[in-house]
C-alpha positions in Angstrom: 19.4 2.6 15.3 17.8 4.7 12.4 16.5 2.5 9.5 15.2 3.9 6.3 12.0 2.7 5.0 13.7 -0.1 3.0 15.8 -1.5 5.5 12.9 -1.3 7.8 11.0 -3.6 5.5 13.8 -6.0 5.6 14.5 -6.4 8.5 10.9 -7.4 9.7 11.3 -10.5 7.1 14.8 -11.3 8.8 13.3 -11.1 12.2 10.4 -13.3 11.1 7.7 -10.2 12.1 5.1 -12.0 10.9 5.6 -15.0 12.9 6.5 -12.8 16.2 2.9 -11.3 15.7 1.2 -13.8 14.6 0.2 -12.0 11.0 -0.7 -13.6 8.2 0.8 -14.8 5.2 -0.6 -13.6 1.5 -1.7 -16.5 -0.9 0.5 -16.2 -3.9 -2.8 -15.9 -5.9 -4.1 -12.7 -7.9 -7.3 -10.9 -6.4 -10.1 -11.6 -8.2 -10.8 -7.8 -10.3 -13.7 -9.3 -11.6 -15.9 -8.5 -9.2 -18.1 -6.0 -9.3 -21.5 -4.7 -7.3 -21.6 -1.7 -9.7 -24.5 -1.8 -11.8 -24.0 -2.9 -15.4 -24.7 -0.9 -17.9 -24.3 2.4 -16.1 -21.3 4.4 -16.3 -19.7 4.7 -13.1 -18.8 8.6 -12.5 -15.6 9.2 -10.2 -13.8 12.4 -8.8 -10.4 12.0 -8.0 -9.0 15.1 -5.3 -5.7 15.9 -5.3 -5.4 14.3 -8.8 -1.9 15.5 -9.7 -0.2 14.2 -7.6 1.3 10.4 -8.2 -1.0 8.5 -6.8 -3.9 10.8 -8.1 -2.6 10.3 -11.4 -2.3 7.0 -11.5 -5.8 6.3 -10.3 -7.3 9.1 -12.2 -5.8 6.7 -15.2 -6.9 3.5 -14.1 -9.9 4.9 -13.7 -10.2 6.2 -17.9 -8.9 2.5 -18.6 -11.5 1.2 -17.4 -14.1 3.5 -19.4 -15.4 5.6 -16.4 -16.1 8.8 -16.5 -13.4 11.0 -13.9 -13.1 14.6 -12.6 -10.4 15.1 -11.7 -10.0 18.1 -9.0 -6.0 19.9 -9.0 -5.0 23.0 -8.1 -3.2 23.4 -10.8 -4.9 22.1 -14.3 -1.4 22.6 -16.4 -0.6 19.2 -14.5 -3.1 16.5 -16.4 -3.4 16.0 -19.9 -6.6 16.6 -21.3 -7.9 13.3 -22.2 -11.8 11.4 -23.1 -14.5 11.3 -20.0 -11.8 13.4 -18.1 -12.8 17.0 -16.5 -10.2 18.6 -15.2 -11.4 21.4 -12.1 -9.1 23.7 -10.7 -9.9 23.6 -7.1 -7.8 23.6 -3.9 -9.2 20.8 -1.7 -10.3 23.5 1.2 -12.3 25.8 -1.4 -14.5 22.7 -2.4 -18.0 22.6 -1.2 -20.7 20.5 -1.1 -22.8 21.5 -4.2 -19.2 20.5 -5.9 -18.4 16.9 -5.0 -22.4 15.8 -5.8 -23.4 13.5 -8.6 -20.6 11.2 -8.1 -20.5 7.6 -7.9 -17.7 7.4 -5.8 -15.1 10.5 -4.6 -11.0 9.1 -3.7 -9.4 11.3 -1.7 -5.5 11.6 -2.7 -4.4 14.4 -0.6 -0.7 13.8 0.4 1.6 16.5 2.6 5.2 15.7 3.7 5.6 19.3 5.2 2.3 21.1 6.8 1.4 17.9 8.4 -1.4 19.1 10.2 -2.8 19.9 7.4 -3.7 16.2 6.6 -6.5 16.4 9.5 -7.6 19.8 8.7 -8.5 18.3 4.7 -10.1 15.4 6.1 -12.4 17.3 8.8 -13.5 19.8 6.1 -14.9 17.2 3.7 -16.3 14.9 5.9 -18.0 18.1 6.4 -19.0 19.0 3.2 -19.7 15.3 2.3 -21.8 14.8 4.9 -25.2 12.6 3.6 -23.5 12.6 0.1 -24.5 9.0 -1.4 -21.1 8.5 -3.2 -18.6 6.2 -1.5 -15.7 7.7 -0.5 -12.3 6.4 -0.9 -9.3 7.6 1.0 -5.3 6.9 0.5 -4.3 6.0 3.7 -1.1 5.0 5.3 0.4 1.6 6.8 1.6 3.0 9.6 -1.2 2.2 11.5 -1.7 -1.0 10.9 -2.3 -3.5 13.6 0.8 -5.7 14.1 -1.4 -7.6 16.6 -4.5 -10.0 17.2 -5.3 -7.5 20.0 -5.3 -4.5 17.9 -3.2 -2.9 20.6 0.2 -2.4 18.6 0.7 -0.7 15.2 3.5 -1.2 12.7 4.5 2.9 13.6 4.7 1.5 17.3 7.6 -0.7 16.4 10.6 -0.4 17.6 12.6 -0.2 13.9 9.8 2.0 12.7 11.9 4.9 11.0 11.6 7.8 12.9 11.7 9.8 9.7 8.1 8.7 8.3 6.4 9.1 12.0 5.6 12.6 11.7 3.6 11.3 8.4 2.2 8.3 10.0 0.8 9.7 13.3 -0.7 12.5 10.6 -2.1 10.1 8.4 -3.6 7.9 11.5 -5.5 11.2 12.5 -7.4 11.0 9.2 -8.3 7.4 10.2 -9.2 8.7 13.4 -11.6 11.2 12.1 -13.3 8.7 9.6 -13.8 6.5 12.3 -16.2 8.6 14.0 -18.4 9.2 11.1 -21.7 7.9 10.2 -23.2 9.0 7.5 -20.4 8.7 4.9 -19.5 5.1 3.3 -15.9 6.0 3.5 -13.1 3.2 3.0 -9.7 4.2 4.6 -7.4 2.3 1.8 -3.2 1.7 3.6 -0.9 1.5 1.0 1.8 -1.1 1.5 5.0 -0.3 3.7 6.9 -0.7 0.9 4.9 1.7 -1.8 6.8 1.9 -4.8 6.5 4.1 -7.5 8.3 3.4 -10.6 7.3 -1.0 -10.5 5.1 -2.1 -13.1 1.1 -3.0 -13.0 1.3 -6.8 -12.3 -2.4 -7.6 -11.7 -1.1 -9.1 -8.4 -2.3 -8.2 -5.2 -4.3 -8.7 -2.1 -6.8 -6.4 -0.6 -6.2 -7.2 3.0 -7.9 -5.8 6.5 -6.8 -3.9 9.4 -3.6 -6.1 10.7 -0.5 -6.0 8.4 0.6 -8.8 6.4 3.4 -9.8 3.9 3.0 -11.9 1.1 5.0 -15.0 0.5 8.4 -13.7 0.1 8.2 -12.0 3.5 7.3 -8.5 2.0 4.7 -5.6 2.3 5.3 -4.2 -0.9 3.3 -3.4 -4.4 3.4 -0.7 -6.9 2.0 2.5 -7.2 -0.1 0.9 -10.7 -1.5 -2.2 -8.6 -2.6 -0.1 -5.3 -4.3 1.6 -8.3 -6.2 -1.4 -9.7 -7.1 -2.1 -6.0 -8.6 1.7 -5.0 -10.9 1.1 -8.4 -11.7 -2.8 -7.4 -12.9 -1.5 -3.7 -14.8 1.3 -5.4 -17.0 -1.2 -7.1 -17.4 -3.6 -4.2 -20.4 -2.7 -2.2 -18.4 -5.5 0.5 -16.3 -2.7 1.6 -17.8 -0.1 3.3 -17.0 2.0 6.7 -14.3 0.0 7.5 -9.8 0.5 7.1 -8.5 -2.1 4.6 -5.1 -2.4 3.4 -3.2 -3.2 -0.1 -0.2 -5.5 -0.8 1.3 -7.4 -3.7 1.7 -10.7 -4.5 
């Protein structure tokens, strides 16, 4: 049976998923955002790729909120609002080079492609390339499809049998990105999975876990957040030097 991505999310909670696999259960308590390793006093400098898009734009405003300085690189600048400490570079993803992305703090990677799915490997190879020995941490949007549904680390949430078929081409894509980081070494890249339930339109609630490589669901049985909270999360990792080299995960609370 086909299942689209909502139905897929409840039927895991009917069937009890997260007891089947052994996953764990989200506190119902708000992630400390306080916490920072970024030094104070200095004005943290961020470039945002792929910045028009909605999760690009999103961060790219979380980001201003919070009084950092962003660059934010589209390939089409009629799509951002010109707006205090923002730049705004016209620049496809595969004409950037390396002289481009230096000086930065930290660089998030946004790039999203329902279509030319091949092309979500292609992006990541050429700026692990470019980026190669660049000090700034590097933030990818990843996807939960890859998530480990086991202790083992042997089965995935995409390996499920309810997965639905129509977001496998986009999670076997987006696990290729993983793939590539994976093997790299001198980048501190963080591979940052979204929820399974991503959703765009909720409010910013403050609540949410930052989470590691097996899925979980919070206390209501759900992997879900907002588009606004995955937000708050991507700039709260940014800042923690504790994540670094390593796939972590988002969901709300």
């Amino acid at each position: 049976m086909k299942l689209s991505r909502r139905k897929f999310i409840q039927s895991t909670a009917i069937l009890g998923i997260a007891g089947i696999f052994g996953l764990n259960i989200a506190e119902a308590t708000s992630k400390d955002a306080s916490r920072t390793n970024f030094n104070k006093g200095a004005t943290m400098k961020i470039a945002v790729l792929a910045a028009s898009g909605r999760v690009g734009k999103l961060i790219t405003n979380e980001a201003l909120s919070k009084g950092y300085v962003v660059s934010a690189f589209v390939r089409d600048s009629k799509k951002l609002t010109p707006k205090p400490n923002l730049s705004i570079i016209q620049k496809d993803i595969f004409s950037l080079n390396a002289n481009d992305l230096q000086g930065f703090n930290v660089i998030i990677d946004c790039f999203g492609e329902w279509k030319e799915l091949s092309l979500h490997k292609k992006h990541i190879q050429h700026l692990v390339k470019i980026l190669a020995g660049n000090k700034a941490k590097f933030l990818v949007v990843g996807g939960a499809g890859s998530l480990y549904m086991d202790k083992t680390h042997t089965t995935r949430l995409m390996d499920t049998p309810n997965f639905p078929a129509e977001y496998m081409g986009v999670a076997n894509a987006t696990a290729e990105v993983l793939g590539v980081l994976r093997k790299v070494s001198d980048i501190n890249w963080v591979y940052v999975c979204p929820p399974a339930e991503f959703v765009f339109d909720a409010p910013k609630s403050g609540k949410y876990k930052i989470i590691g490589e097996e899925f979980e669901v919070n206390n209501k049985g759900e992997s879900k957040a907002s588009y606004a909270d995955y937000a708050s999360a991507m700039l709260e990792i940014a800042r923690d030097s504790q994540y670094s080299k390593q796939r972590v995960g988002v969901i709300g609370l």
